[in-house]
VMD Tcl script that draws the C-alpha trace (Angstrom):
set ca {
  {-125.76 5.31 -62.02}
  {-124.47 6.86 -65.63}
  {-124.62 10.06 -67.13}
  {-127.69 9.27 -68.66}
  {-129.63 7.63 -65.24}
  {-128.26 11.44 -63.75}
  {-129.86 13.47 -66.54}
  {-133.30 11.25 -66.06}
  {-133.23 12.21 -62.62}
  {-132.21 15.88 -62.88}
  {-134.95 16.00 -65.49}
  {-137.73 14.59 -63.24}
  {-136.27 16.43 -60.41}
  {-136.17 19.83 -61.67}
  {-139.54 19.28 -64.15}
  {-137.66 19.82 -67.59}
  {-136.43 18.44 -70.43}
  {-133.95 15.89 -70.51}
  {-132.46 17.70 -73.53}
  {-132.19 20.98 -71.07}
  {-130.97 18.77 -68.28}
  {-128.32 16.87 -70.42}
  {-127.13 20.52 -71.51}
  {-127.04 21.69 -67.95}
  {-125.34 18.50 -66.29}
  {-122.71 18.98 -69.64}
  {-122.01 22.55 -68.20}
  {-121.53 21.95 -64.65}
  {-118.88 18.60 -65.75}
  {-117.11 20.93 -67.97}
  {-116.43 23.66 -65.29}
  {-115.31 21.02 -63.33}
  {-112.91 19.89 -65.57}
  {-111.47 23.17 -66.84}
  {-111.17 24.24 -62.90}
  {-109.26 20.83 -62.12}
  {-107.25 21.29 -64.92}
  {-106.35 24.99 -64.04}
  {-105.01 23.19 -60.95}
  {-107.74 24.65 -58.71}
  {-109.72 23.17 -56.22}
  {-113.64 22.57 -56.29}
  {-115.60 22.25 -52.98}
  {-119.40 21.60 -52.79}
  {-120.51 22.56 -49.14}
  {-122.37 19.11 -48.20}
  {-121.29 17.36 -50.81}
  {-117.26 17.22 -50.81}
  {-114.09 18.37 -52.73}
  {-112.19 17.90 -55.45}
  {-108.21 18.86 -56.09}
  {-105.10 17.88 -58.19}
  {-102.10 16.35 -56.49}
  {-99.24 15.51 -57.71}
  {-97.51 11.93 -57.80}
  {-94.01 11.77 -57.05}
  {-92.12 9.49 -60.07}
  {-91.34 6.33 -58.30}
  {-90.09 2.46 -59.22}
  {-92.69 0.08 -59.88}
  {-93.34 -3.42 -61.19}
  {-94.33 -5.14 -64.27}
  {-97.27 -7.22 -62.94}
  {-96.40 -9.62 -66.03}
  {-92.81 -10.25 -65.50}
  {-91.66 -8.52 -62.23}
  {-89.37 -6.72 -64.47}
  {-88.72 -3.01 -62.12}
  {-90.14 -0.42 -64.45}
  {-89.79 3.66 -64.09}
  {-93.88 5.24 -63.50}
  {-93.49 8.93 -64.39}
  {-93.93 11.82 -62.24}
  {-98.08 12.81 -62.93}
  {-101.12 14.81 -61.49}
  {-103.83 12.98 -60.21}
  {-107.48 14.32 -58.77}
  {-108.21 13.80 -55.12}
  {-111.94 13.39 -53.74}
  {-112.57 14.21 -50.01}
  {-116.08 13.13 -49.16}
  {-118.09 15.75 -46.30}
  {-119.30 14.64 -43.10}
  {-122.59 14.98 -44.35}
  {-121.69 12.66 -47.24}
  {-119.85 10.01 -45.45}
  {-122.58 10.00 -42.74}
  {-125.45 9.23 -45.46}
  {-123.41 6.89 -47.05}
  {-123.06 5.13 -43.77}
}
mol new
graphics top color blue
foreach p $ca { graphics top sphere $p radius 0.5 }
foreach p [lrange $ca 0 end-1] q [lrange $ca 1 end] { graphics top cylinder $p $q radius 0.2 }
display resetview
């Protein structure tokens, strides 16, 4: 599923426009974002959450030429599914 197959369904779903649901989908992604990038966590009860960690800087590999290469210290977001997730999933 894309961002397009979501706002189909949130259209249908909700009964209105996809224009309206395409806004409303834009919203709730950018809230997201400007949370996670405030360095806060997100939680959806049911659903899961979402948080920035942070990745140590560490050695690493060229996958080319096994020439040792330096990977920079950088943030990363973290997804923990819910029970209630995993367990539909499964």
């Amino acid at each position: 599923m894309n961002k397009e197959d979501l706002v189909a369904l949130v259209s249908e779903k909700a009964d209105i426009t996809k224009k309206a649901a395409g806004e409303a989908l834009s919203t709730v992604l950018e809230g997201i974002s400007s949370t996670l990038g405030n360095g806060d966590p997100i939680s959806f009860v049911g659903f899961g959450s979402f948080k920035v960690v942070a990745r140590a800087a560490r050695e690493g590999r060229n996958p080319s030429t096994g020439e040792k290469m330096h990977i920079k210290a950088s943030k990363s977001v973290k997804f923990t599914p819910s029970k209630a997730l995993k367990e539909r999933v499964q």
